[in-house]
C-alpha positions in Angstrom: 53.2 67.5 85.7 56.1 69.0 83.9 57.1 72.8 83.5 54.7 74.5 81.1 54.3 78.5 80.2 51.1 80.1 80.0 51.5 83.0 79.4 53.4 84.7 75.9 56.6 84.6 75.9 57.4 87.9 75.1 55.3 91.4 74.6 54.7 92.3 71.0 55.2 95.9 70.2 52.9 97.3 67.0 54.8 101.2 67.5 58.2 102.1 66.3 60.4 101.0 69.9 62.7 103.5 71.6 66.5 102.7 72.5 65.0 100.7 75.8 62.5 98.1 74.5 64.8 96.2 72.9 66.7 95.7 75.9 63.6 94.6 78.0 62.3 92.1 75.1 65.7 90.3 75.0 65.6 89.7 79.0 62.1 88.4 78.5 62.6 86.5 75.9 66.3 84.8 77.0 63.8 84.3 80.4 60.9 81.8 78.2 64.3 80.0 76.5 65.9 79.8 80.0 62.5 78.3 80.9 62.1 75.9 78.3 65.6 74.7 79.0 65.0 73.8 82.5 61.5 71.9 81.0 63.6 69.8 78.9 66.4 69.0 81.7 63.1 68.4 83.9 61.6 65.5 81.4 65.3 64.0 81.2 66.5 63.7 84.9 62.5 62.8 85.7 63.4 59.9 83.0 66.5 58.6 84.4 65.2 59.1 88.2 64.8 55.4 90.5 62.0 55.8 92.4 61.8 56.4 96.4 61.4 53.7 98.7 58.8 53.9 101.8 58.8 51.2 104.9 55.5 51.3 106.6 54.9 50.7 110.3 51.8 50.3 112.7 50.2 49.5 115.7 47.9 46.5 114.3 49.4 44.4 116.3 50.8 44.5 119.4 48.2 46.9 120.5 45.4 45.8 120.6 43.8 47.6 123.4 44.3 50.8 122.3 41.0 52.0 120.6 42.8 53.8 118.3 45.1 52.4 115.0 47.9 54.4 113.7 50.0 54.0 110.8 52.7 55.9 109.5 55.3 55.6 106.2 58.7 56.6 106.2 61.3 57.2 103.7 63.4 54.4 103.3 65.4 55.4 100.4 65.5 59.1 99.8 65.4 60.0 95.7 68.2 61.0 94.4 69.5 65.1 94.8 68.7 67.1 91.5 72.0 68.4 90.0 73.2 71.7 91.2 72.9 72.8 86.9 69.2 72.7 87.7 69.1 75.2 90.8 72.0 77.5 88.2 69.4 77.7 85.2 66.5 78.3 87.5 68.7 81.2 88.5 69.7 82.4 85.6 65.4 82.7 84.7 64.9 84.5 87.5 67.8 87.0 87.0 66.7 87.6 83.3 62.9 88.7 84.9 63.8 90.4 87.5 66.1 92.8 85.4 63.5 93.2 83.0 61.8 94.4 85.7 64.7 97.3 86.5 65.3 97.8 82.5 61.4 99.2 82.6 62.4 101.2 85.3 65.3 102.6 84.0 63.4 103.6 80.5 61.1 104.9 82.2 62.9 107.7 84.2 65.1 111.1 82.8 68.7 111.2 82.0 69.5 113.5 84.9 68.5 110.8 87.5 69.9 107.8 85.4 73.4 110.2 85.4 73.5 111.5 89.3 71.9 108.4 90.7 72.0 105.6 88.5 72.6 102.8 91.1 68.5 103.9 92.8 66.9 103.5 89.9 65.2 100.2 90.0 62.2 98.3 90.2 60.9 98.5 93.8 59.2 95.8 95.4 57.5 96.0 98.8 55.3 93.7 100.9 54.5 96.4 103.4 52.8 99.5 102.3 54.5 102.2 104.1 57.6 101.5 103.0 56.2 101.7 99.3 55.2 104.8 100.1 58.5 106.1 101.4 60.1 104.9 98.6 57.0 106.8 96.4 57.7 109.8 98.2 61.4 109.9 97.9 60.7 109.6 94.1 58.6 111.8 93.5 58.9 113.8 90.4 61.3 110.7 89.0 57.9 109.4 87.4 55.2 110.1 85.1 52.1 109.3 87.1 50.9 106.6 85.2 54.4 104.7 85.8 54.0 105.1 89.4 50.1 103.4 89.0 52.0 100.7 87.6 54.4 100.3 89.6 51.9 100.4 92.4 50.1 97.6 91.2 52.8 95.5 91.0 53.6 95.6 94.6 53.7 92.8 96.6 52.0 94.4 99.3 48.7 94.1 97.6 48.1 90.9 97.9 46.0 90.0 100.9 47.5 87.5 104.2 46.3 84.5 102.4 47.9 85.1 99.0 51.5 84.4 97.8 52.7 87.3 95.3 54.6 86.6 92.9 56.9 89.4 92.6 57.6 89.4 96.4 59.0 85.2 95.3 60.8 86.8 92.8 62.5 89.8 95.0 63.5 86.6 97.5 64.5 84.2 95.0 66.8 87.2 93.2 68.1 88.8 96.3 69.0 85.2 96.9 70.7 84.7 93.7 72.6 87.9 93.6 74.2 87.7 97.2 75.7 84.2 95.7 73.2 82.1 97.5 72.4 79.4 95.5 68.4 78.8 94.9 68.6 74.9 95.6 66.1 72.9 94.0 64.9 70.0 95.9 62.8 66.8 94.7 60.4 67.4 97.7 57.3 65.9 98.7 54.0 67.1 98.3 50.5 66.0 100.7 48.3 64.7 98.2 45.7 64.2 100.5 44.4 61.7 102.7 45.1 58.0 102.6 42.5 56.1 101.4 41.1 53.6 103.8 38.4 51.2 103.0 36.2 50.4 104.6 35.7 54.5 105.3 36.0 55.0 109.2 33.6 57.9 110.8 36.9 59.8 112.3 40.3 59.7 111.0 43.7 61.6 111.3 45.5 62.6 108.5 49.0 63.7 108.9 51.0 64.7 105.2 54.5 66.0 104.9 55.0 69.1 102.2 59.1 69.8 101.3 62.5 69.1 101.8 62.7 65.3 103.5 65.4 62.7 104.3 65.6 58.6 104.9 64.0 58.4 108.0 61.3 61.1 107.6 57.3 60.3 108.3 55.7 61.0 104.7 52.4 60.0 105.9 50.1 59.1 109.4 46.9 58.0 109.8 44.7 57.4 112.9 41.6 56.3 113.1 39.2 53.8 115.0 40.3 50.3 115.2 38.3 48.2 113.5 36.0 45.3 115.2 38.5 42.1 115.7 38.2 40.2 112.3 37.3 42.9 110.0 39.8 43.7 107.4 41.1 47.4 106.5 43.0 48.3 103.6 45.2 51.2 103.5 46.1 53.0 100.4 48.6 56.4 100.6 49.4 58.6 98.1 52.5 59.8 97.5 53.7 62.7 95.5 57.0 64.8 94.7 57.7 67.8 92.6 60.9 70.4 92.1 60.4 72.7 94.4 62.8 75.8 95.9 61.9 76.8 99.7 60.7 80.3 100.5 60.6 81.5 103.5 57.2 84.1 104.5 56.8 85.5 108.1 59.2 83.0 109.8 58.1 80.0 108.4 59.6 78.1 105.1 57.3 76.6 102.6 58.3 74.6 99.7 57.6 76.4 96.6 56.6 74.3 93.0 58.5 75.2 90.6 55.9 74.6 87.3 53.1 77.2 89.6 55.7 79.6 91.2 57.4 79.8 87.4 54.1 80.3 85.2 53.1 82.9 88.2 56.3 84.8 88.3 56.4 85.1 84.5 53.1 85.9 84.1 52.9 89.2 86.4 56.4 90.0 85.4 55.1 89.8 81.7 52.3 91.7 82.1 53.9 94.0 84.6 56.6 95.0 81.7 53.7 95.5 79.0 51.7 97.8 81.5 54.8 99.6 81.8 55.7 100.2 78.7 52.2 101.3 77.7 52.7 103.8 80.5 55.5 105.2 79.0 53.7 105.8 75.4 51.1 108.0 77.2 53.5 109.6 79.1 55.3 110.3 75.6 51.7 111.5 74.7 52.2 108.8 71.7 48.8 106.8 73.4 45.4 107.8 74.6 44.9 106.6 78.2 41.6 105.7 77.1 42.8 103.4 74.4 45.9 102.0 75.6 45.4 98.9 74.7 45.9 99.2 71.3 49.9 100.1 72.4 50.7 96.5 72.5 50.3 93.4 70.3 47.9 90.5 71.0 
């Protein structure tokens, strides 16, 4: 599957814009082309790309005695690394959303803090809730109440122990970016699930490596119950790889997707922007709460 946008690629604005929306629009909209770029570099490298090579080993024989039959497939030829251009335009997208992000915030607040404290004024994202509220309470007066319903939404702290937020990939990927740590994006592998052995055995093993892996890495293992003598098995693994960029979550590193992490990030920071700027106009008194929708196009 190859990079694809869901969501619009910019928010459409049926009112008269202030000084500020402009601003915001461009960074969205330089994000979707900055997006689109790294679709069509995606296609062409996938193009010219020579597939891995795997070396599979056993126990079939040899081991007869053991009840149980293993088999396992390495990496024998690693594919080759994606060009550090890649990891550079996938940065330059996530810089463009995440100061859209900060250019809401900063149209949102008065002169007299953008003057005596210009360099606070930006987008906060938390994954723990007190320290969004700290933050909230050091604020407070800064913003219109329903910015700070907005902004509360948004925060990565909502989303419950089995979910990924999206803005809280973003903060990681950006703080990453902006301390001159480049987001590397690897051609890693991906579990696609167990191998397929026929005929089925009653209890089997499955083992799947998901991320960054090098020649000489176990891709895949299987165990399962060896056959009666004479009876033929056939093994058939799956293999799968995608652009991926690692994020790192309580200790541990997964290996992000770049086509779901992308379409997520976008889409929240999208609609993040649109609820913000709706916020604004009622704030302005320009929009009924009650009809807000109606602030923004289609």
């Amino acid at each position: 599957m190859i990079l694809a946008l869901r969501a619009p690629r910019t928010i459409s604005i049926r009112s008269v814009k202030d000084e500020y929306d402009d601003g915001i629009i461009a960074k969205l909209t330089r994000a979707a082309d900055l997006l689109d770029s790294l679709k069509t570099m995606q296609q062409e490298l996938r193009d010219g790309r020579e597939p891995p090579e795997y070396k599979r080993r056993d126990n079939a024989r040899g081991e007869e005695t053991n009840p149980i039959v293993w088999a396992e497939w390495v990496l024998a030829k690693a594919p080759a690394p994606l060009p550090l251009a890649f990891s550079a335009l996938l940065g330059d997208a996530i810089h463009n959303l995440r100061a859209a992000l900060d250019y809401c915030t900063w149209a949102a607040v008065d002169d007299k803090h953008r003057l005596s404290e210009p360099q606070r004024v930006a987008f906060p994202l938390y994954g723990q809730e007190a320290k969004f509220r700290n933050w909230a309470a050091e604020k407070k007066g800064w913003y219109g109440e329903p910015t700070m319903g907005v902004i509360e939404r948004a925060q990565p702290f909502q989303a419950t122990a089995d979910q990924r937020h999206p803005l809280a990939v973003l903060q990681q990927l950006s703080n990453a970016d902006k301390h001159r740590l480049l987001n590397v994006v690897h051609f890693a592998a991906i579990d696609l699930g167990p191998v397929g052995i026929t005929p089925e055995p009653v209890v089997q093993r499955h083992a799947g490596t998901n991320g960054k892996v090098e020649e000489g890495d176990v891709l895949i293992r299987v165990e399962f119950p060896r056959p009666v003598r004479g009876h033929e098995v056939v093994l058939r693994p799956v293999f799968g790889w995608y652009e991926s960029v690692p994020y790192e979550r309580d200790g541990e590193v997964e290996y992000l997707r770049i086509d779901l992490m992308l379409t997520a990030v976008y889409e929240l920071a999208v609609t993040t922007v649109t609820d913000m700027h709706i916020a604004r106009r009622i704030e302005r008194g320009e929009v009924d709460p009650d009809d807000a929708a109606a602030a923004v196009g289609d």
